[in-house]
ZADREN-209109 format. One record per residue (C-alpha): residue number from 1; x, y, z; chain. Coordinates in steps of 0.25 Angstrom, whole numbers, padded with zeros to 4 digits. Layout:
N
n=NUM, u=X, v=Y, w=Z, chain=A
...
% end
This chain:
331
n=1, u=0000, v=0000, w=0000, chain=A
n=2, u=0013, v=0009, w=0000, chain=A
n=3, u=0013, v=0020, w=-0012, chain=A
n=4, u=0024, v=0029, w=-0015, chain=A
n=5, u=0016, v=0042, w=-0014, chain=A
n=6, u=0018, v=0051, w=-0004, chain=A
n=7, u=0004, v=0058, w=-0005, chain=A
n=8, u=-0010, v=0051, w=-0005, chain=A
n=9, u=-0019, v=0057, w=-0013, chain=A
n=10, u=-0034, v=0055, w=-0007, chain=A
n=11, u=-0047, v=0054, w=-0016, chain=A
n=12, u=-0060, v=0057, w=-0008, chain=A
n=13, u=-0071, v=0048, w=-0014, chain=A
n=14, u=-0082, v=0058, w=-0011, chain=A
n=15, u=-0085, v=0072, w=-0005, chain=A
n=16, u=-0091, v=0066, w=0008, chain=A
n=17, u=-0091, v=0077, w=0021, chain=A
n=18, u=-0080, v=0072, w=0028, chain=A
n=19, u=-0070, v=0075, w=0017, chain=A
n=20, u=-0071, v=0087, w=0023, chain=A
n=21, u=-0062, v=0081, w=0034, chain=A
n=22, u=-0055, v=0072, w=0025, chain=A
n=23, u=-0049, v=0082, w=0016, chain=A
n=24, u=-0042, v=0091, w=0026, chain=A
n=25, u=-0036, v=0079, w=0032, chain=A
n=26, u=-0033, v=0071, w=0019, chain=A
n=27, u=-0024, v=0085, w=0015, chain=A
n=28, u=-0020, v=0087, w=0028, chain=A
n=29, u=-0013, v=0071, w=0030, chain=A
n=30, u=0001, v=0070, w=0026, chain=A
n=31, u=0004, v=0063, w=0013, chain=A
n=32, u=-0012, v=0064, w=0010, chain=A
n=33, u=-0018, v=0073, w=-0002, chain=A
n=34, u=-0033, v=0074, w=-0008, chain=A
n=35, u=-0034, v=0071, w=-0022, chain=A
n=36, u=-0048, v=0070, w=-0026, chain=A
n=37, u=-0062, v=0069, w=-0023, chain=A
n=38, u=-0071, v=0063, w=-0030, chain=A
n=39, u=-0088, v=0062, w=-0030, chain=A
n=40, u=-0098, v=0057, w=-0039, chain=A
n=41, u=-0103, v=0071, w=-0043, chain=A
n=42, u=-0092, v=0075, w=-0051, chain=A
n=43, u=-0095, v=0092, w=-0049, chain=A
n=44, u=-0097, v=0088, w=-0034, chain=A
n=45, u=-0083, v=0081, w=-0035, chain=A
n=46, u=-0075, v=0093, w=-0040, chain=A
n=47, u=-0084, v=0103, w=-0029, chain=A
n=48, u=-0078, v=0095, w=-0020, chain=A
n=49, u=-0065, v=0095, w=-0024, chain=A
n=50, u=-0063, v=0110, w=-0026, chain=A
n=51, u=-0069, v=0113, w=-0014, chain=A
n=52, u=-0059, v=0105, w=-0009, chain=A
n=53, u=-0047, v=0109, w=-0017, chain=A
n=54, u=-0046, v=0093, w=-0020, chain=A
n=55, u=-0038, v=0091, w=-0034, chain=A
n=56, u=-0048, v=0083, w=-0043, chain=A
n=57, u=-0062, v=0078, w=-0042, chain=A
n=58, u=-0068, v=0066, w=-0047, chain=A
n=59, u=-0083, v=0065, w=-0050, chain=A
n=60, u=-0085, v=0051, w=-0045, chain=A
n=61, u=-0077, v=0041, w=-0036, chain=A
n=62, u=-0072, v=0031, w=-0046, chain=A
n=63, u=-0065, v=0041, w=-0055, chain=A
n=64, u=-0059, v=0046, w=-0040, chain=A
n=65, u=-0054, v=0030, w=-0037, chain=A
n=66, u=-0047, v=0031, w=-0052, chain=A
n=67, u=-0039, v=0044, w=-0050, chain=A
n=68, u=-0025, v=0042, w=-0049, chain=A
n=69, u=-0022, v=0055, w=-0040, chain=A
n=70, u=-0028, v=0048, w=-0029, chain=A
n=71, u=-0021, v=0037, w=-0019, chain=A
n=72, u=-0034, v=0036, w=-0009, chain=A
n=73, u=-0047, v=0037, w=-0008, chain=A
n=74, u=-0056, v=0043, w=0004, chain=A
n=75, u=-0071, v=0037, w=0005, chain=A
n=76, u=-0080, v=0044, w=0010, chain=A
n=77, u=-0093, v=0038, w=0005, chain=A
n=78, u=-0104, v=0034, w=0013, chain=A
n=79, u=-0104, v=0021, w=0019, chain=A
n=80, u=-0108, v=0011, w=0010, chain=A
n=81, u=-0099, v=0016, w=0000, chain=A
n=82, u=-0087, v=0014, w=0008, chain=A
n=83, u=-0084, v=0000, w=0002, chain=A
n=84, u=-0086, v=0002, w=-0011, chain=A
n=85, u=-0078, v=0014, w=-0014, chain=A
n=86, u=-0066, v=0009, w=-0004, chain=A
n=87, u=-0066, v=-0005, w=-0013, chain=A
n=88, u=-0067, v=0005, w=-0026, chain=A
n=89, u=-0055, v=0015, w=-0022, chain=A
n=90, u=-0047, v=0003, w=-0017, chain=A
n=91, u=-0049, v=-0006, w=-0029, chain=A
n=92, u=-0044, v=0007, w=-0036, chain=A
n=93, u=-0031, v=0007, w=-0029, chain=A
n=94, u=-0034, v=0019, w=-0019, chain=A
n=95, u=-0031, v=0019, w=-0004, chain=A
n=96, u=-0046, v=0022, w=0004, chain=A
n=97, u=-0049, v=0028, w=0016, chain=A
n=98, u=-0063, v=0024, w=0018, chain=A
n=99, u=-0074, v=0032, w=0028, chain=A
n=100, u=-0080, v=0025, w=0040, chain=A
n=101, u=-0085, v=0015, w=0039, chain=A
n=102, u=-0077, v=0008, w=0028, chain=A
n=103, u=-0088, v=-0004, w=0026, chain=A
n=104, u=-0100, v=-0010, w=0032, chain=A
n=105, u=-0094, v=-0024, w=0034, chain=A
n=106, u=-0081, v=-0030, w=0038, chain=A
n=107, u=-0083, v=-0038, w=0022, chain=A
n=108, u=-0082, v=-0024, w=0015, chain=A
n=109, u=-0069, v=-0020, w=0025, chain=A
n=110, u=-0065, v=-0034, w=0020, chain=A
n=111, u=-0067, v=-0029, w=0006, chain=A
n=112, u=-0059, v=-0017, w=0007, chain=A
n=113, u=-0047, v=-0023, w=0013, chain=A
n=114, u=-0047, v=-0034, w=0002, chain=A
n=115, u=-0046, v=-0021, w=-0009, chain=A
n=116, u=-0037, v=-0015, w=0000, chain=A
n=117, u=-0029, v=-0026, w=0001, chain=A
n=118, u=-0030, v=-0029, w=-0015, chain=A
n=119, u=-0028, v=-0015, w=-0018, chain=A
n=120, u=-0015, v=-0012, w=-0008, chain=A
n=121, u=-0023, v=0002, w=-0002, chain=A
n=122, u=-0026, v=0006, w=0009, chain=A
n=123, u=-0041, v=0006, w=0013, chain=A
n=124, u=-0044, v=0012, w=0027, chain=A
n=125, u=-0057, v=0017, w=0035, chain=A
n=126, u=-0057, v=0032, w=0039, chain=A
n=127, u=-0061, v=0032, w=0054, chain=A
n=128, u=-0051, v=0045, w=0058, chain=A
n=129, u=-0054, v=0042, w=0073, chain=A
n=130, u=-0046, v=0030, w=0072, chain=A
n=131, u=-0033, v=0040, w=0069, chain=A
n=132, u=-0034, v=0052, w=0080, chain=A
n=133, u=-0026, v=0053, w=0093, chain=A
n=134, u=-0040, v=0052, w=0101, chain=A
n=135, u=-0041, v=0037, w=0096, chain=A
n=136, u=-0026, v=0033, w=0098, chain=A
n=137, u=-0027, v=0038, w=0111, chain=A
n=138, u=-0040, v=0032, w=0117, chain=A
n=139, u=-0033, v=0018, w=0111, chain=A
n=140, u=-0020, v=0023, w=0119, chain=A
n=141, u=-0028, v=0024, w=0133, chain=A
n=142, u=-0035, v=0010, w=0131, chain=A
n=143, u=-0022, v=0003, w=0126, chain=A
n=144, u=-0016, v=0008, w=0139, chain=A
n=145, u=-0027, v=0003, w=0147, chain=A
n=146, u=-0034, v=0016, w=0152, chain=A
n=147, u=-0048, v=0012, w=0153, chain=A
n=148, u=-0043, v=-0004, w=0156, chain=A
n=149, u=-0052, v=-0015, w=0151, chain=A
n=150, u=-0061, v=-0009, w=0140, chain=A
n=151, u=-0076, v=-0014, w=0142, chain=A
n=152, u=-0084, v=-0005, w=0136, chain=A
n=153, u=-0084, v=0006, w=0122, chain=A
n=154, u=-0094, v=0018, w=0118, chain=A
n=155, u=-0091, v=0022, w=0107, chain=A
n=156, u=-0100, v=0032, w=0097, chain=A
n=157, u=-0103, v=0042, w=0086, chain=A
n=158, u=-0115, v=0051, w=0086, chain=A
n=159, u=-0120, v=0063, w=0077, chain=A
n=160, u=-0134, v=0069, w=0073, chain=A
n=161, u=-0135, v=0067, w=0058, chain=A
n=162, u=-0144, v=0077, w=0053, chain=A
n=163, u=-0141, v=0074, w=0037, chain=A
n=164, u=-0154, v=0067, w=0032, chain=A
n=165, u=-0147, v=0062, w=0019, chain=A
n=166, u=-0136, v=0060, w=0025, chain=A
n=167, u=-0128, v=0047, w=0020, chain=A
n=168, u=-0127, v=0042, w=0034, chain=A
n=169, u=-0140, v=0038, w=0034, chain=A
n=170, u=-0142, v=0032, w=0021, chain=A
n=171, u=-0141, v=0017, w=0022, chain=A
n=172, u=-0137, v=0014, w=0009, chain=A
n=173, u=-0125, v=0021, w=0011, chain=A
n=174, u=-0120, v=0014, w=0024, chain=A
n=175, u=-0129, v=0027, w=0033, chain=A
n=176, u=-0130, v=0024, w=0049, chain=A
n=177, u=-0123, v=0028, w=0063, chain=A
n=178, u=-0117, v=0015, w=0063, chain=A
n=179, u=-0109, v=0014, w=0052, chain=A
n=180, u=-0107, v=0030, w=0051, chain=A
n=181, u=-0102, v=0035, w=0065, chain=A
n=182, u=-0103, v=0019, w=0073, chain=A
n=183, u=-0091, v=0016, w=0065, chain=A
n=184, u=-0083, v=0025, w=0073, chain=A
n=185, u=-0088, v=0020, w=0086, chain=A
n=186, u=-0087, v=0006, w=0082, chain=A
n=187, u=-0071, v=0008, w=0077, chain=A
n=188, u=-0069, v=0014, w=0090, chain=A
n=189, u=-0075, v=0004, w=0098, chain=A
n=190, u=-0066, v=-0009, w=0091, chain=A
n=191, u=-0055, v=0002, w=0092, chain=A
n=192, u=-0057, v=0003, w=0107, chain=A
n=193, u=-0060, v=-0011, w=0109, chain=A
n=194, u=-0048, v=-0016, w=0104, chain=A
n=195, u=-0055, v=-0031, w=0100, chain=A
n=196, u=-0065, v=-0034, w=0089, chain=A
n=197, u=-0080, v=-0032, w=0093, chain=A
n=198, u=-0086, v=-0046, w=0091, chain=A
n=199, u=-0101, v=-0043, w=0093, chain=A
n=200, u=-0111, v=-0030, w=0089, chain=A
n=201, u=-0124, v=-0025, w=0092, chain=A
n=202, u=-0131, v=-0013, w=0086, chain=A
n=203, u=-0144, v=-0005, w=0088, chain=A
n=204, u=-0148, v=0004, w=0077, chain=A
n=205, u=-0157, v=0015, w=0075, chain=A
n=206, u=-0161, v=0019, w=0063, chain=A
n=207, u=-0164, v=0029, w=0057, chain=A
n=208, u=-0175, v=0033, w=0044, chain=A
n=209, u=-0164, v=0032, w=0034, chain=A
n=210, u=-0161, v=0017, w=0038, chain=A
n=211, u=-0149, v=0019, w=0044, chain=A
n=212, u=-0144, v=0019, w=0060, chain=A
n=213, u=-0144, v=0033, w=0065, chain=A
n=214, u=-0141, v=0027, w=0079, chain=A
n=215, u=-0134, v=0015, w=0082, chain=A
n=216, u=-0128, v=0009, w=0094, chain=A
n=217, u=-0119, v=-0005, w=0095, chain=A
n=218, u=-0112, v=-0013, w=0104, chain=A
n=219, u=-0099, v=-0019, w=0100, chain=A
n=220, u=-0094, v=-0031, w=0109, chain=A
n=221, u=-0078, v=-0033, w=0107, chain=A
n=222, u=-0072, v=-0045, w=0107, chain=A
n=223, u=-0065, v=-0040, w=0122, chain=A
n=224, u=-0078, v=-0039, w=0128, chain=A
n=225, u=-0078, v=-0023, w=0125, chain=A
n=226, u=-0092, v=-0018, w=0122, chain=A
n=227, u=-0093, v=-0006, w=0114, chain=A
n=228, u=-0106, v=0004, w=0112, chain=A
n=229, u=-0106, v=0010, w=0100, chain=A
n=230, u=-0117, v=0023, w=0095, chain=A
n=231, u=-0118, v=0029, w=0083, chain=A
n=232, u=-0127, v=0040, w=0078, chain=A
n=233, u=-0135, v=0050, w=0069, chain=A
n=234, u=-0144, v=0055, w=0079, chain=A
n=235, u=-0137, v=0061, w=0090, chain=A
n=236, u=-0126, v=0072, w=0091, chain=A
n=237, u=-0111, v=0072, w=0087, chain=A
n=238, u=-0106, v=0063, w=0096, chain=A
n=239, u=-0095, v=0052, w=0099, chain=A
n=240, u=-0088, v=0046, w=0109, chain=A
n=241, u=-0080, v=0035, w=0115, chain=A
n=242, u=-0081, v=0028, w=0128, chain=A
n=243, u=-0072, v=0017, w=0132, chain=A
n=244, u=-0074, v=0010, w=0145, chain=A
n=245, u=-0064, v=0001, w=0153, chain=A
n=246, u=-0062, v=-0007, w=0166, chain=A
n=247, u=-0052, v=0005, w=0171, chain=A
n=248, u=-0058, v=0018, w=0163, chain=A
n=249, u=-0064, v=0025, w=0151, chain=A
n=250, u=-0062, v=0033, w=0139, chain=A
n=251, u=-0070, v=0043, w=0133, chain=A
n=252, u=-0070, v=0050, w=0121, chain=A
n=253, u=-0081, v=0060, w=0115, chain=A
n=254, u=-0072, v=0062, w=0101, chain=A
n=255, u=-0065, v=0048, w=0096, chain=A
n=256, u=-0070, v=0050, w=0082, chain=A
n=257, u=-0068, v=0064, w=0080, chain=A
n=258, u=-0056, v=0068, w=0088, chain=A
n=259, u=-0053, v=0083, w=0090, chain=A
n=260, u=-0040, v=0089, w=0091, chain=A
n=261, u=-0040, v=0088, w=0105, chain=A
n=262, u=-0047, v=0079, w=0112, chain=A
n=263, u=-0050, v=0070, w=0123, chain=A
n=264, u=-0052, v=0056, w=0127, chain=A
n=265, u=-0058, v=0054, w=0144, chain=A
n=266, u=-0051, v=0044, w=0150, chain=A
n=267, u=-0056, v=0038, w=0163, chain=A
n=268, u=-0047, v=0028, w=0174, chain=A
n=269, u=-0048, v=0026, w=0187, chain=A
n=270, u=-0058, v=0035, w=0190, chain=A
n=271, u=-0050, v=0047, w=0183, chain=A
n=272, u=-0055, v=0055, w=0172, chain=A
n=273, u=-0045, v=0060, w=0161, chain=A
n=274, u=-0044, v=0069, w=0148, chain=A
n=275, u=-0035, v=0061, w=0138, chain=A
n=276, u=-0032, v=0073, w=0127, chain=A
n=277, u=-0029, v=0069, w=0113, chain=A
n=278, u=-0024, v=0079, w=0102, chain=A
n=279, u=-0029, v=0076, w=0090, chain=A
n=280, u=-0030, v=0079, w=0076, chain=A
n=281, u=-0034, v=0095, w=0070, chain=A
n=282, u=-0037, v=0088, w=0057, chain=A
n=283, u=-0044, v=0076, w=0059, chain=A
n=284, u=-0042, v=0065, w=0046, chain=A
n=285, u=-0029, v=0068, w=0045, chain=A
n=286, u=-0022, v=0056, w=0053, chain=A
n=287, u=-0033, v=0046, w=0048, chain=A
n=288, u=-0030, v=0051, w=0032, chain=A
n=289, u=-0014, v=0051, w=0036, chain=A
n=290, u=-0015, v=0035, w=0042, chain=A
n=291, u=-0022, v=0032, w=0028, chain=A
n=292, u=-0011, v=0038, w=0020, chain=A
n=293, u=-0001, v=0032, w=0028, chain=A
n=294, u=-0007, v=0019, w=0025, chain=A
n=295, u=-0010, v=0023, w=0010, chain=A
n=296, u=0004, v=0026, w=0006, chain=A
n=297, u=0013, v=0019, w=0017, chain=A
n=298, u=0006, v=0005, w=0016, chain=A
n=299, u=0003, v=0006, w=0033, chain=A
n=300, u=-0010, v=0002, w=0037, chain=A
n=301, u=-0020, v=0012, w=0042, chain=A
n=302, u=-0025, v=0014, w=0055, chain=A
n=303, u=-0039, v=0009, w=0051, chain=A
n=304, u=-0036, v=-0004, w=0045, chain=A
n=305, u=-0048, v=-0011, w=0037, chain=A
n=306, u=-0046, v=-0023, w=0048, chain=A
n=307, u=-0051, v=-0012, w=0057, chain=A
n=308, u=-0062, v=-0007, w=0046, chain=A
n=309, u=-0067, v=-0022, w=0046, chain=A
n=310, u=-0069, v=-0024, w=0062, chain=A
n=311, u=-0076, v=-0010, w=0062, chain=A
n=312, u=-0086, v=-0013, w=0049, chain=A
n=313, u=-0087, v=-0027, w=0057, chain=A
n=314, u=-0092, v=-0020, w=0069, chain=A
n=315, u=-0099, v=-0011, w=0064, chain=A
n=316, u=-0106, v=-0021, w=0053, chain=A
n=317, u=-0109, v=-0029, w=0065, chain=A
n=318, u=-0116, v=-0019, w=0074, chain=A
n=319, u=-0126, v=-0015, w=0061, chain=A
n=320, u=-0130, v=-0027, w=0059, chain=A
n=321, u=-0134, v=-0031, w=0075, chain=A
n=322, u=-0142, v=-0018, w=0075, chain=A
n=323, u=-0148, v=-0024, w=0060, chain=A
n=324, u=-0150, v=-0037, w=0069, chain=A
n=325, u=-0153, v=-0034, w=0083, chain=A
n=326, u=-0142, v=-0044, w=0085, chain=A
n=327, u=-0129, v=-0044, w=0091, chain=A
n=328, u=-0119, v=-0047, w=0081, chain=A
n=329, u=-0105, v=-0056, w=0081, chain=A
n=330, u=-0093, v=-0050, w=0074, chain=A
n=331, u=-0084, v=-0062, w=0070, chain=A
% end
């Protein structure tokens, strides 16, 4: 997966709202350039990339996977898409960094690694908690035994959603809580967990589109660690972490979105404490600057499709209970 180039030249496959955070961060990442960008609306497609002093425009995505200029590809589709044009983009020789969630199963992860693997690029899934300060620390305290024996994860993702077209809450495109902002808190959880979650049981509320707008699940772990896991379109911003222990807690309010500065509240032996963690100004830029280090020096990025599968996995597992009403078994 090693290349001789020095630079790599990113192709957005879309003009989705969080390119807005990509681009900055995509500029602002060492060794890192934005090539093009690319929609299925031609006039919409060089708007965009005026707007955004992007070099060329391509009006549709398969004319943006043929352009020699460009070394990778960010997805930003809806969900259902996800597959299908990481498969495509692979298949055409470009590295992919794919939004969350990558697939709906552990088969399609499955799929993408094969391509992946056949195709010598890197394909990875874009959850930028997973590279800030705030989750290297919160791991640092549990590997060092601060809160002892873990027995218990809350972990969740809440905001009002107040688009009623809003793609989040289209079926056909992969809409709902769960697979939009319960993805995070499922990551999290295994993250925290450190052992692979063997059972699952969702509740889903859903909402006139179809879709889950609420979802709460439980997620049994292979130590005995029980994890509670929310997700949600009808109540206010909100996220949050809770990790309970035999000798302590920790508390977060900001995993996924870290600021600056934030903190983490740690709990022992009766003593309550603000862990500080400086982080980034410019969020993105250390998840886009893992990927390029992974695209150009052949390592492996932080996110690895092994970890992609186990969270599709879990995640798979968790909407199909709530379908059910059963607990389900993950092998």
């Amino acid at each position: 997966m090693a290349s001789l180039a020095d630079t790599l030249r990113w192709g957005l496959l879309g003009t989705a709202h969080i390119n807005r955070r990509l681009i900055p961060a995509m500029r602002a990442a060492r060794r890192s350039s934005v090539a093009a960008v690319a929609s299925r609306d031609a006039a919409r497609a060089a708007s965009y990339a005026a707007e955004w002093n992007i070099p060329v425009a391509h009006g549709g995505y398969d004319v943006l996977l043929r352009d020699p200029s460009v070394d990778a590809i960010y997805i930003p589709l809806p969900n259902a898409l996800h597959v299908e044009w990481t498969l495509r983009a692979l298949d055409a020789g470009k590295h992919v960094l794919c939004e969350k969630p990558l697939a709906a199963s552990a088969e399609d992860v499955d799929r993408v690694a094969a391509v992946s693997r056949a195709r010598q690029r890197v394909a990875a899934e874009a959850f930028m908690f997973r590279h800030e300060p705030m989750m290297a620390r919160i791991l640092e305290l549990i590997a060092a035994n601060g809160v002892g024996e873990i027995k218990t994860i809350a972990a969740g993702f809440t905001f009002a959603q107040s688009r009623d077209h809003d793609v989040r809450l289209d079926k056909t495109l992969g809409g709902g809580s769960l697979w939009d902002l319960g993805c995070y808190a499922v990551d999290i959880a295994r993250l925290v967990a450190g052992a692979p979650a063997v059972e699952a049981f969702g509740y889903a509320n859903d909402g006139p589109s179809g879709v889950d707008e609420t979802f709460t699940g439980l997620l049994r772990f292979a130590t005995g660690v029980v994890a509670t896991i929310q997700s949600g379109f009808r109540t206010p911003y909100r996220m949050w972490l809770d990790v309970g222990g035999t000798d302590g807690t920790l508390r977060c309010t900001s995993p996924f979105r870290p600021g600056p500065r934030d903190e983490i509240e740690w709990t022992r032996g009766g003593e309550t404490r603000r862990v500080a963690v400086e982080g980034s100004t410019l969020l993105f830029v250390r998840m886009v600057e893992d990927f390029v280090a992974a695209a150009l020096d052949g390592g492996t990025p932080a996110v690895s499709l092994a970890d992609s599968r186990a969270n599709a996995a879990a995640l798979a597992a968790l909407a199909r209970s709530a379908a059910t009403g059963l607990p389900v078994q993950l092998s």
